[in-house]
N, C-alpha and C positions, 0 to 999 in steps of 0.2 A: 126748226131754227135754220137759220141762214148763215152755211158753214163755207167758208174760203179756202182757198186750199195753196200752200205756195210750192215754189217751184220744185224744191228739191221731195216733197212728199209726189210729185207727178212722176219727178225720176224715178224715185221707188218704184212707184206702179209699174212704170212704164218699161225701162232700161232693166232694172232686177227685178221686175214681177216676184217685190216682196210677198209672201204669206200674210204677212200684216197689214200690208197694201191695200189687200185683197180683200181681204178683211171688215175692213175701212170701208174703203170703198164700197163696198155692197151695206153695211151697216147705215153711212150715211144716207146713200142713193134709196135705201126705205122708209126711212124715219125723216128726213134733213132737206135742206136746198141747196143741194152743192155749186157755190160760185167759184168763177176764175176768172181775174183778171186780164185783160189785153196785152198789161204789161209783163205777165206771168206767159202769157202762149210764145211772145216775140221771145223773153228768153229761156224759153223751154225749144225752140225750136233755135237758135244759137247755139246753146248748149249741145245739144241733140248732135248737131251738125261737127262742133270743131272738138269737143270731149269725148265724146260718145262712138262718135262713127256709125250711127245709126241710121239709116235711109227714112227721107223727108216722108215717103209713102207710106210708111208703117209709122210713122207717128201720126199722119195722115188719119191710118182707119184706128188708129186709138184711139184719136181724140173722136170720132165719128163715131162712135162707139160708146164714148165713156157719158153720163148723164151729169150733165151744166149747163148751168143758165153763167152766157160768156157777159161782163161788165166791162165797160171803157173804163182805161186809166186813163185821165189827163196827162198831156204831156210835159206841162209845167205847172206849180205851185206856188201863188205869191207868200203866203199866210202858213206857217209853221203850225202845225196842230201837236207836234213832238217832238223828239229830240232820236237821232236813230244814227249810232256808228255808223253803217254803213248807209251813205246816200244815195246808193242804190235802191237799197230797201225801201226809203222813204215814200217812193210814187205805190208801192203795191199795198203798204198800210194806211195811206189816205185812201186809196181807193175802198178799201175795205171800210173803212169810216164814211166814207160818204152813199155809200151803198147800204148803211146800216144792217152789216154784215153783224152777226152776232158772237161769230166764233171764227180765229184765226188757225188753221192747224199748219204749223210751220215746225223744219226739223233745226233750222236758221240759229245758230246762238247770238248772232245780233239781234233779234228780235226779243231776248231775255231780261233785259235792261230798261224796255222800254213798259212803262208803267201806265195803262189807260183799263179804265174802268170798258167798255167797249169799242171794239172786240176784245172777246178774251183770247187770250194768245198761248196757245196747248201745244204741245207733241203729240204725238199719235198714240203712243199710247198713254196721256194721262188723258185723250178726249176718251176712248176705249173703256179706260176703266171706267169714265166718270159720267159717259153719256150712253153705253152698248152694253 
């Protein structure tokens, strides 16, 4: 399957080198196609920089390191495919939709709301129990 991964499951990985993270990560990386948006790297590496206080070089050889196939977000959308509180969110789940991404793993509670047959849109650990 063709699994997406959003930003705040990268911080996990990345920032708290959660256990479950880890987990994951290695679970998908054998069975799965772990994708990541463009619009996911730009603010993972924001984030990184003004929350975090983590140095650009070590998210650098993480991301060099971690196994994805990287997909362009468009940077503008004419055509609503959903409805999503935060319009933020909105560019990182079309993309997922139009890459016929099969599975969303987000830790995101705006993404809760949002009702589409695919992607299906998990937490880490209901993909864990449901797919590992």
């Amino acid at each position: 399957m063709r699994v997406m991964l959003g930003t705040n499951i990268l911080i996990s990985a990345f920032v708290f080198k959660s256990k479950k993270m880890k987990e994951l990560i290695h679970k998908l990386s054998k069975k799965h196609e772990i994708i990541i948006c463009s619009y996911t790297i730009e603010e993972l590496k924001e984030l990184i920089q003004t929350k975090f206080k983590v140095s650009q070089r070590d998210l650098d050889e993480f991301l060099e390191h971690f196994p994805f196939d990287l997909v362009y977000s468009p940077t503008s959308v004419e055509n609503k495919l959903f409805e999503i509180r935060d319009k933020d969110d909105y560019i990182i789940l079309h993309t997922a939709i139009i890459e016929d991404v099969d599975i969303f793993i987000t830790g995101d509670k705006d993404f809760d709301d949002v009702n589409l047959d695919k992607p299906k849109i998990m937490n880490s650990t209901e993909f864990l129990e449901k797919y590992c």
